[in-house]
C-alpha positions as CSV (number, residue, x, y, z in Angstrom):
1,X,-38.1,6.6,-28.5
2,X,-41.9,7.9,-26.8
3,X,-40.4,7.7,-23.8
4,X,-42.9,5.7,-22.0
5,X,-41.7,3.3,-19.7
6,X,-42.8,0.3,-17.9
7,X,-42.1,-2.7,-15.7
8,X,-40.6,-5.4,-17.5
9,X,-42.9,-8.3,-18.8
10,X,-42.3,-11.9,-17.4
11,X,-39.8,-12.8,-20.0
12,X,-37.9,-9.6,-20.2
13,X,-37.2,-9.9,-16.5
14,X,-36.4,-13.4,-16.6
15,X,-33.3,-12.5,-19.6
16,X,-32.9,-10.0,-17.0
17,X,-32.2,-12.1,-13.8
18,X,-30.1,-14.4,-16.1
19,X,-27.8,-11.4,-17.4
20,X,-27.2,-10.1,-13.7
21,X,-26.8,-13.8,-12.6
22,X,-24.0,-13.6,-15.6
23,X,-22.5,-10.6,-14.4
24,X,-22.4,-11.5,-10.8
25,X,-20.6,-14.3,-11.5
26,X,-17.7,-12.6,-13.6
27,X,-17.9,-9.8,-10.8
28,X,-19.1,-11.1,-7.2
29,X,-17.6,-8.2,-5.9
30,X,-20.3,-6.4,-7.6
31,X,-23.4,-7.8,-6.4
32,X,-24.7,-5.1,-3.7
33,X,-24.9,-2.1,-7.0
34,X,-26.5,-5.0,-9.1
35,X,-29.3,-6.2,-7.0
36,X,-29.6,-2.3,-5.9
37,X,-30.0,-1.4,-9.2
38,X,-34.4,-1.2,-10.4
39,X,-34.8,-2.3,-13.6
40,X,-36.8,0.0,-16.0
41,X,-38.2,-1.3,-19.5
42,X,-37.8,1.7,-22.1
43,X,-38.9,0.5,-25.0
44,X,-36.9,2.3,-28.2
45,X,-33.9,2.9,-26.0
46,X,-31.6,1.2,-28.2
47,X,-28.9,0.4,-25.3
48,X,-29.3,0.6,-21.2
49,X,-28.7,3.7,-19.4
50,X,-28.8,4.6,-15.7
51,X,-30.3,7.5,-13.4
52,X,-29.0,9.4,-10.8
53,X,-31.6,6.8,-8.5
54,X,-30.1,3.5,-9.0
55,X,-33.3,3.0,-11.8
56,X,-31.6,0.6,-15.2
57,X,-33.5,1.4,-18.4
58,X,-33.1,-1.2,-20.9
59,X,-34.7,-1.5,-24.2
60,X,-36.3,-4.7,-24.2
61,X,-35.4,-5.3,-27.8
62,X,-31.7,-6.2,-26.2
63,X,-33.7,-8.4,-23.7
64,X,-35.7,-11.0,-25.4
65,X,-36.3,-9.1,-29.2
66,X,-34.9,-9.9,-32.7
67,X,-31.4,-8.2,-31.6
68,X,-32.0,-9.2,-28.0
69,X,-27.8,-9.7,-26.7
70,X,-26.7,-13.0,-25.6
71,X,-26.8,-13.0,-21.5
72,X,-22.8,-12.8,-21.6
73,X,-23.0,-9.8,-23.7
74,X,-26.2,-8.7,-21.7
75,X,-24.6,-8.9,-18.5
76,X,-21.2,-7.6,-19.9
77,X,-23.2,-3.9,-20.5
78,X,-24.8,-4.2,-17.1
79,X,-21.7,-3.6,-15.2
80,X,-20.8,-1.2,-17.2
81,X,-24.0,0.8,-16.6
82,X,-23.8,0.0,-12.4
83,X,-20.3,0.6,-13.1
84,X,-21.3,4.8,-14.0
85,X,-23.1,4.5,-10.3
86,X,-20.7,2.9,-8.1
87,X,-17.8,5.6,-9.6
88,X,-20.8,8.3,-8.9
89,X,-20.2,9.5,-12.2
90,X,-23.5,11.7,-12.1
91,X,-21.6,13.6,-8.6
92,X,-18.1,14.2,-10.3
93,X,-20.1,15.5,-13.2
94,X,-21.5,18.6,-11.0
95,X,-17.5,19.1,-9.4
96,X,-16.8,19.9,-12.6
97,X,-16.3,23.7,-14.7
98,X,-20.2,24.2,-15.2
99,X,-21.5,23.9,-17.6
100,X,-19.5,21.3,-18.5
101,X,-19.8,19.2,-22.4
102,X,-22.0,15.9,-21.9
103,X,-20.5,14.1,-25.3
104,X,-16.7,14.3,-23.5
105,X,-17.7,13.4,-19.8
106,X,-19.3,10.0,-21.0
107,X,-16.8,9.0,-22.9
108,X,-13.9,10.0,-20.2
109,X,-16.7,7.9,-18.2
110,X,-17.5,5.0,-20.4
111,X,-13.2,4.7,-21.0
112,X,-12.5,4.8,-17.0
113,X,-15.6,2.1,-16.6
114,X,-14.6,-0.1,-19.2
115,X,-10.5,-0.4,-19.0
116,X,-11.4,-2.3,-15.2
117,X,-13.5,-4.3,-17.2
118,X,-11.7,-5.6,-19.8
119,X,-8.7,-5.8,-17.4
120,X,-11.2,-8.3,-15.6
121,X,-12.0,-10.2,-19.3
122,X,-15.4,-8.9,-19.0
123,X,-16.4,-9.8,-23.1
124,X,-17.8,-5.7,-23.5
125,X,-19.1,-5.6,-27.2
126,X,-17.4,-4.3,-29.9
127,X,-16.4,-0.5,-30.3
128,X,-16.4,0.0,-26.1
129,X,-14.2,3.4,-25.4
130,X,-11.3,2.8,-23.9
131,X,-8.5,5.4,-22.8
132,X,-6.2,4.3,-25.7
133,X,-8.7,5.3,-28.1
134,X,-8.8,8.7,-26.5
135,X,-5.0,9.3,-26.3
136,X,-4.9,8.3,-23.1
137,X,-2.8,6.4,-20.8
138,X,-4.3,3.4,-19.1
139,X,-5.5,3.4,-15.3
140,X,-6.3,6.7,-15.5
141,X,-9.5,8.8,-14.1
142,X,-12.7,10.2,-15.8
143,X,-11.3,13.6,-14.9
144,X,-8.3,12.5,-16.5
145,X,-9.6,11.5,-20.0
146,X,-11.8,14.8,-19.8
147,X,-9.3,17.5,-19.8
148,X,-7.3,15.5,-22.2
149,X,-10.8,15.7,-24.7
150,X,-11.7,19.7,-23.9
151,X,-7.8,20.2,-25.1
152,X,-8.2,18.5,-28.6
153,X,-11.1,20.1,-28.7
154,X,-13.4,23.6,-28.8
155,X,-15.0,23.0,-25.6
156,X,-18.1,24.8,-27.0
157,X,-18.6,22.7,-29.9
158,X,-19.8,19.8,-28.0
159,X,-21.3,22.1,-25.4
160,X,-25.3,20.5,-26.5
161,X,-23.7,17.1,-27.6
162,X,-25.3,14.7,-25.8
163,X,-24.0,11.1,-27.6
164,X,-22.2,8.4,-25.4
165,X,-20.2,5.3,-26.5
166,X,-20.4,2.7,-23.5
167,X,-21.4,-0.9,-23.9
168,X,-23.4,0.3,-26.9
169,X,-23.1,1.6,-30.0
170,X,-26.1,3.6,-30.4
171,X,-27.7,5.2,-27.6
172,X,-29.8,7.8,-29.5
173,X,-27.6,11.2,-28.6
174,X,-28.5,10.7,-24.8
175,X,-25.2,9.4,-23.2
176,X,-26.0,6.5,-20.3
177,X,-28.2,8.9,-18.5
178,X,-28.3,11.3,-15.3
179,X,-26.7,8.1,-13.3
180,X,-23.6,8.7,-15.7
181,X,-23.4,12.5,-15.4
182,X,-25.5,12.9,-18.8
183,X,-29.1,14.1,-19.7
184,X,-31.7,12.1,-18.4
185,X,-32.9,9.3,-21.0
186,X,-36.5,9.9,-22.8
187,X,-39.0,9.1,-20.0
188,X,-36.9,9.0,-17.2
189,X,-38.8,9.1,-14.1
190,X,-38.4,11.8,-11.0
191,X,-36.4,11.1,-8.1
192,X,-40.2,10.1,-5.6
193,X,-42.2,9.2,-9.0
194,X,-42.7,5.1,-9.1
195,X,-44.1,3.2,-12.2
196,X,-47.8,2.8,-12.8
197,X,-47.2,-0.8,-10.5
198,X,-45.3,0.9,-8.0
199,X,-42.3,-0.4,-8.6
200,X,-38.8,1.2,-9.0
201,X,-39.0,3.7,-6.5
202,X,-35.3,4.1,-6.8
203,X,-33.2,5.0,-3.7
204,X,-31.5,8.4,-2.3
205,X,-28.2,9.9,-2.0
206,X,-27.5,8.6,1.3
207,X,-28.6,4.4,0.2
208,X,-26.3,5.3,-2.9
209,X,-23.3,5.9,-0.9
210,X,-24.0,3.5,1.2
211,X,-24.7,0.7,-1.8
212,X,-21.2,2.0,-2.9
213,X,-19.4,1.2,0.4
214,X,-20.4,-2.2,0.6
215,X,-19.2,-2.7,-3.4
216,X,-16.0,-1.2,-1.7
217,X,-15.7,-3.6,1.1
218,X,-16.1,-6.8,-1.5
219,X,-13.5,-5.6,-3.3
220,X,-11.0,-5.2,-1.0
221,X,-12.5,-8.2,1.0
222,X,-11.7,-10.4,-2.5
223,X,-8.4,-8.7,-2.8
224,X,-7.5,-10.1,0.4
225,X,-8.5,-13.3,0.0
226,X,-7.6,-14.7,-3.8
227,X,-4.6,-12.2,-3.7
228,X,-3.2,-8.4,-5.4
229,X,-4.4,-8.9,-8.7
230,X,-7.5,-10.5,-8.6
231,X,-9.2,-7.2,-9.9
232,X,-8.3,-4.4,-11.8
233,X,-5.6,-2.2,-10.6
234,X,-7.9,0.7,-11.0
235,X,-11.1,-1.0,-9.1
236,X,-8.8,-1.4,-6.2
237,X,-7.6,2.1,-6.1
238,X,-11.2,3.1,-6.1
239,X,-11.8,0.9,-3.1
240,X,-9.5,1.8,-1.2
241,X,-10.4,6.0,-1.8
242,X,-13.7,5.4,-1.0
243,X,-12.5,3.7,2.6
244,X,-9.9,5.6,3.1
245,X,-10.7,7.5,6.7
246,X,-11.5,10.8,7.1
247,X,-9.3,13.6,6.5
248,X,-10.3,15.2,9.7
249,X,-9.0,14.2,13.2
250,X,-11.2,11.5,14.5
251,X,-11.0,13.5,17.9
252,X,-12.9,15.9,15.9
253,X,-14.9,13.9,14.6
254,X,-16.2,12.1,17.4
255,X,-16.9,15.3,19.4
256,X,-18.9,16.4,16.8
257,X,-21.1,13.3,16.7
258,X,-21.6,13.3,20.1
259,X,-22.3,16.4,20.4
260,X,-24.6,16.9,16.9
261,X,-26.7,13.7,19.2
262,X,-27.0,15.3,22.7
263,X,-28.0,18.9,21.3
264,X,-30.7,17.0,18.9
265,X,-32.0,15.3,22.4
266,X,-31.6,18.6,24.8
267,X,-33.6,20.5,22.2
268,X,-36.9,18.6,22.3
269,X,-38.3,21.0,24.8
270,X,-41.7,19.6,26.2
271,X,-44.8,20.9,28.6
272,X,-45.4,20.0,32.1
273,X,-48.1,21.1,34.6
274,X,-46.0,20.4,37.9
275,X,-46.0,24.0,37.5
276,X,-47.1,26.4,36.1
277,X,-45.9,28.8,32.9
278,X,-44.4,31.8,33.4
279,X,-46.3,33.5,31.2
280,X,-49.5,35.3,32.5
281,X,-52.4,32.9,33.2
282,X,-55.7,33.4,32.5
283,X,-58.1,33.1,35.2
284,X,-59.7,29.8,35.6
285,X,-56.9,28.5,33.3
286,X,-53.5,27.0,34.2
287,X,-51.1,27.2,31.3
288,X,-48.1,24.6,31.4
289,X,-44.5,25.6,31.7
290,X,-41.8,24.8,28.7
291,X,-38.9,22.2,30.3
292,X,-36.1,21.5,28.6
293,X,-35.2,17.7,29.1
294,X,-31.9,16.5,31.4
295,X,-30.4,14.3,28.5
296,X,-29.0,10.7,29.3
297,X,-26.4,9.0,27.7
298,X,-24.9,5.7,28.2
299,X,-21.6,4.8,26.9
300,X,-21.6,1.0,26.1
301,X,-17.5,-0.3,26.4
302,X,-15.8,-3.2,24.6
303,X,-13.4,-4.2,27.4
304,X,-12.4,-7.7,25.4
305,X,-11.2,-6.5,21.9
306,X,-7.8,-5.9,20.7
307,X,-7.6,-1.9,20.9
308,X,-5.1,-1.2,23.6
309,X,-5.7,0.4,26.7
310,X,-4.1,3.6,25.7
311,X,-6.5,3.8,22.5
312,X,-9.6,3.3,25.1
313,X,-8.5,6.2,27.3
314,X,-8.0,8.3,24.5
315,X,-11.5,8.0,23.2
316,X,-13.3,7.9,26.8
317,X,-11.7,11.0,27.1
318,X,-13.2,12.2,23.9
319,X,-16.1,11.7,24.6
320,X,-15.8,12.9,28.5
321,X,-15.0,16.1,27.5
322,X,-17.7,16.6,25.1
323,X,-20.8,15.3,27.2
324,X,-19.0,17.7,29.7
325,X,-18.8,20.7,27.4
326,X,-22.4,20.2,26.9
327,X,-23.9,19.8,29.9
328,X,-24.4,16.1,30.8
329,X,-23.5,15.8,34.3
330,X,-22.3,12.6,35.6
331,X,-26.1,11.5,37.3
332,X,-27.1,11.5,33.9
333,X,-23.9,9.5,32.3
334,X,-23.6,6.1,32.5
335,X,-20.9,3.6,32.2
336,X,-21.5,0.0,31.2
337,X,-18.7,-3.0,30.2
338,X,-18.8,-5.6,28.1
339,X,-16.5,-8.6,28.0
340,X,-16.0,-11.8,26.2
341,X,-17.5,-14.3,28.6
342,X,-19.9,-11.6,30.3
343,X,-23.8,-12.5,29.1
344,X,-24.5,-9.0,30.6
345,X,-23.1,-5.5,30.5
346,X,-21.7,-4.7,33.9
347,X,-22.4,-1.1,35.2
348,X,-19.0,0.7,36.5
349,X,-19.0,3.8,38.6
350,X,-15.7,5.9,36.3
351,X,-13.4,5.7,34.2
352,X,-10.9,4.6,36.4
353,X,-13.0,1.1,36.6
354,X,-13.0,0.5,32.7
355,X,-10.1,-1.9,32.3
356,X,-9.5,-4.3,28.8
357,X,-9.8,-7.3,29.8
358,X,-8.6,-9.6,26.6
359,X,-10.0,-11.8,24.7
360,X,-12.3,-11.1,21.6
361,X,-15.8,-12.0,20.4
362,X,-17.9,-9.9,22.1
363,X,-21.1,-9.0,21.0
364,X,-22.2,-4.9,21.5
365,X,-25.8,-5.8,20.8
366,X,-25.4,-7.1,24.4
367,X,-24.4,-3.7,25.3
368,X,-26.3,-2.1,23.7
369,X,-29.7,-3.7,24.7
370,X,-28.6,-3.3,28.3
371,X,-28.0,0.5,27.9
372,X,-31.5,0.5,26.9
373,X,-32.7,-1.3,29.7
374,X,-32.0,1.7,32.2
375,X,-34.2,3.3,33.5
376,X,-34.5,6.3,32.6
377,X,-33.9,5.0,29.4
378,X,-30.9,7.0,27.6
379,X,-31.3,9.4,25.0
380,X,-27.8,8.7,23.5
381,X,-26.2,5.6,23.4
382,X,-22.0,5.8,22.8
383,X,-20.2,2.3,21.6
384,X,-16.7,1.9,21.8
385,X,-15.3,-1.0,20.5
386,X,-12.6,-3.1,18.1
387,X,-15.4,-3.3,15.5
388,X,-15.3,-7.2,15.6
389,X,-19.0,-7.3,16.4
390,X,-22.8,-7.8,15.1
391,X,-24.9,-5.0,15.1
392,X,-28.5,-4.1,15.7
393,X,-31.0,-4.6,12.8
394,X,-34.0,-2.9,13.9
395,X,-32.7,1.1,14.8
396,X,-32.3,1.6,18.5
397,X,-34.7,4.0,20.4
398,X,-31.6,5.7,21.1
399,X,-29.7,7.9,18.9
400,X,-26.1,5.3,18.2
401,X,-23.1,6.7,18.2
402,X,-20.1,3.8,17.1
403,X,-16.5,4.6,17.5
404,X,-15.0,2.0,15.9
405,X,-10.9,1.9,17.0
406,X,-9.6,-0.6,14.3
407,X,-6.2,0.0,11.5
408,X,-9.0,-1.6,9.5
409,X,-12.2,0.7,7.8
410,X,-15.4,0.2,9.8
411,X,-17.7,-2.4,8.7
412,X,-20.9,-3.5,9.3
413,X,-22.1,-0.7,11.8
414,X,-26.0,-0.1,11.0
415,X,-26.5,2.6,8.4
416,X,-28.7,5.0,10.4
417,X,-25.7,4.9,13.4
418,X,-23.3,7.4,13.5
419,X,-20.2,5.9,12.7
420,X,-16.2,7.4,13.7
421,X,-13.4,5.6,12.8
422,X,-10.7,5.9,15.3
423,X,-7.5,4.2,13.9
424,X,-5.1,2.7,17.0
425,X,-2.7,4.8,18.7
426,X,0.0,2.1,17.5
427,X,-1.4,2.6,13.7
C-alpha cells in the first residue's frame, strides 16, 4: 500500500452510502457511530480499518473494483469496524500491561465485535474470529479473550506482530487500525490533519464518547420496545455499562459541578476606573483597579415532574450549600419555577416557596430562557428537573448545570451542559 489517501470518488461513495444504508438497516441501533464515522479511500488497503478519530479507511477495490464486496457483505464489515469504536477498543488497549502484543488484542477485539454480530445474523464473511476459535467461551470481553491468548502463548513473540482477522482476511499485518487499539494503517492521517478537500476532519475524545452514548441509548431504547432479546446479549450489557450512573455520590457530584462553574465565573477578574489601582500611579496617569466579579446564578426548578418533593429538597439543598460554601450570597441567587401550564418561569423568594406542583410536560427551555432574561444576567444557570424535557440547541450564555433526578439515565441534556444524574430518593 503507498499510503496515500483520498476522498472517495463519486461511485465509491455511492457503494458507500448503499453499504451503511445496509448496515443501518440490520442495526438501527447503530446509526449515530455510522453516520459519525468519515470515510477515507486508502487505495491498496486490502480491507477497512478505523482510527482513533472516527476516520473509515476502505480500499476502494472492496467498493466498486474487480473484488469490490456485495453491499450486504460491504455493510456486514462496516459494523464491525464502527463496532472497534463504539467498544473504544483503541482506550482499553492503553489500560492494558504496556507494552501490550497488537496481533492478540485485535483478535480478542475482532472475536468480542463479531460474536454480537453474528448473534444479530449479521452475514460477516468467511473466516471472522470468533471466541470459539480462540478457546473461548461465548459473551465474553476483549480482556477476556486476551489473557486467554498471552497464556497459550510467549507474550514476546508476537510483541511486533501487527496482523488482525476481523471482517477480512487480509489486512496487510496492520490489525483494523489505531480506532481498534492497533498500529495506525499506512497513511493514516493526524488527529487536526484534513484531506487535501478538507474533508474528514475526524472528531475528538469528548464527540467519541458522546457518539457512543447515543449508540447506548438506541440500544436500550430498542430493547425496550421490541423486547429482551432483540440484540445480542453482549450489546446490551455494554449499554447498559456505559449508562450505568456514576460510582460517585451524586451529592458529590453535583457540588463539584457547581462549584467547578461558579469558581470558573468568580475568577474572570476584570479592570475598572471607578477607582483607582492600588498600585503606585504615575503622575498624569490613572491606572485601573483589578475587581473580581460578584457571580450570579439562577437555579431554574421543575415544579411539575414526577420527582418527589423529598428528591427536590434533597438537591436544593445540594446546591444551597455549595453556592453558600463559595460565596454567592442570596442577592446574587435566584430562584425561578416552572410548571406545566405556566408559559413563564415564576420568580420565588426561598426555598420554602418551591413546591411540586404535578403534572408533567414541562419545558426547561422556558426556564431557562427566563433565567437569562435577568438582569444582571446570571453567570450560572442550575436546572433541576425529571429530565422529561427539550433542551437548548444553540449553548446558553450561561455556563448549564442539569441535575437530572430520574431512575432512568439522563438523556438528551446538550453536550457542552454539565450533566448530574440524581437517581430518586424512592430508587
Amino acid at each position: 500500500m503507498s499510503g496515500d489517501v483520498r476522498a472517495l470518488d463519486d461511485r465509491e461513495r455511492a457503494a458507500f452510502r448503499l453499504a451503511r444504508l445496509v448496515s443501518a438497516e440490520r442495526a438501527p441501533y447503530f446509526m449515530h457511530a455510522l453516520f459519525a464515522a468519515e470515510p477515507v479511500a486508502a487505495p491498496g488497503l486490502g480491507t477497512f480499518a478505523v482510527d482513533r478519530h472516527w476516520r473509515l479507511y476502505m480500499d476502494p477495490e472492496l467498493l466498486t473494483g474487480r473484488t469490490a464486496w456485495d453491499s450486504t457483505t460491504a455493510g456486514a464489515v462496516l459494523l464491525h469496524e464502527v463496532g472497534h469504536l463504539i467498544r473504544d477498543h483503541a482506550g482499553r488497549a492503553a489500560a492494558l500491561t504496556q507494552p501490550y502484543v497488537h496481533l492478540a488484542w485485535n483478535l480478542a477485539g475482532d472475536a468480542e465485535i463479531n460474536d454480537d454480530l453474528l448473534a444479530a445474523g449479521v452475514p460477516l464473511p468467511a473466516g471472522v474470529v470468533t471466541p470459539t476459535d480462540l478457546g473461548c467461551e461465548v459473551g465474553g470481553l476483549a480482556e477476556d479473550y486476551y489473557a486467554t491468548l498471552l497464556d497459550g502463548q510467549d507474550a514476546d513473540s508476537g510483541q511486533d506482530g501487527q496482523g488482525g482477522a476481523g471482517a477480512a482476511a487480509d489486512d496487510g499485518g496492520h490489525g483494523c487500525g489505531s480506532g481498534a487499539g492497533s498500529p495506525a494503517v499506512p497513511g493514516e492521517l493526524a488527529a487536526d490533519a484534513n484531506l487535501a478537500d478538507g474533508s474528514a476532519p475526524g472528531i475528538g475524545e469528548a464527540e467519541g464518547d458522546l457518539v457512543r452514548r447515543r449508540v447506548a441509548i438506541a440500544v436500550t431504547d430498542h430493547v425496550a420496545s421490541k423486547g429482551r432479546g432483540s440484540v445480542p446479549a453482549g450489546l446490551d450489557r455494554w449499554a447498559r455499562r456505559v449508562l450505568a450512573p456514576s460510582v460517585a455520590p451524586w451529592p458529590v457530584v453535583l457540588r463539584a459541578a457547581v462549584r467547578r462553574a461558579v469558581s470558573a465565573q468568580a475568577g474572570m477578574v476584570d479592570q475598572t476606573y471607578a477607582r483607582p489601582g492600588r498600585r503606585r500611579q504615575t503622575p498624569g496617569i490613572v491606572t485601573p483597579a483589578m475587581v473580581e466579579p460578584q457571580v450570579i446564578v439562577a437555579v431554574v426548578i421543575d415544579t411539575s415532574g414526577s420527582m418527589g418533593q423529598g428528591d427536590l429538597d434533597a438537591a436544593m439543598s445540594e446546591v444551597n450549600g455549595v453556592l453558600n460554601a463559595n460565596g454567592v450570597d442570596r442577592d446574587h441567587l435566584h430562584l425561578l419555577a416552572c410548571d406545566a401550564e405556566a408559559a413563564t418561569a415564576q420568580r420565588v423568594r426561598s426555598l420554602a416557596d418551591v413546591k411540586l406542583v404535578g403534572g408533567g410536560g414541562t419545558d426547561m427551555r422556558v426556564g431557562i430562557a427566563a433565567a437569562e432574561a435577568l438582569r444582571p444576567a446570571p453567570h450560572v444557570v442550575v436546572v433541576l428537573t425529571d429530565g422529561d424535557t427539550p433542551w437548548p440547541e444553540r449553548r446558553t450564555r450561561s455556563r448549564l448545570v442539569c441535575g437530572v433526578v430520574s431512575a432512568r439515565p439522563p438523556r438528551g441534556t446538550p453536550p457542552w451542559a454539565t450533566t448530574v444524574a440524581i437517581p430518586p430518593l424512592a430508587a
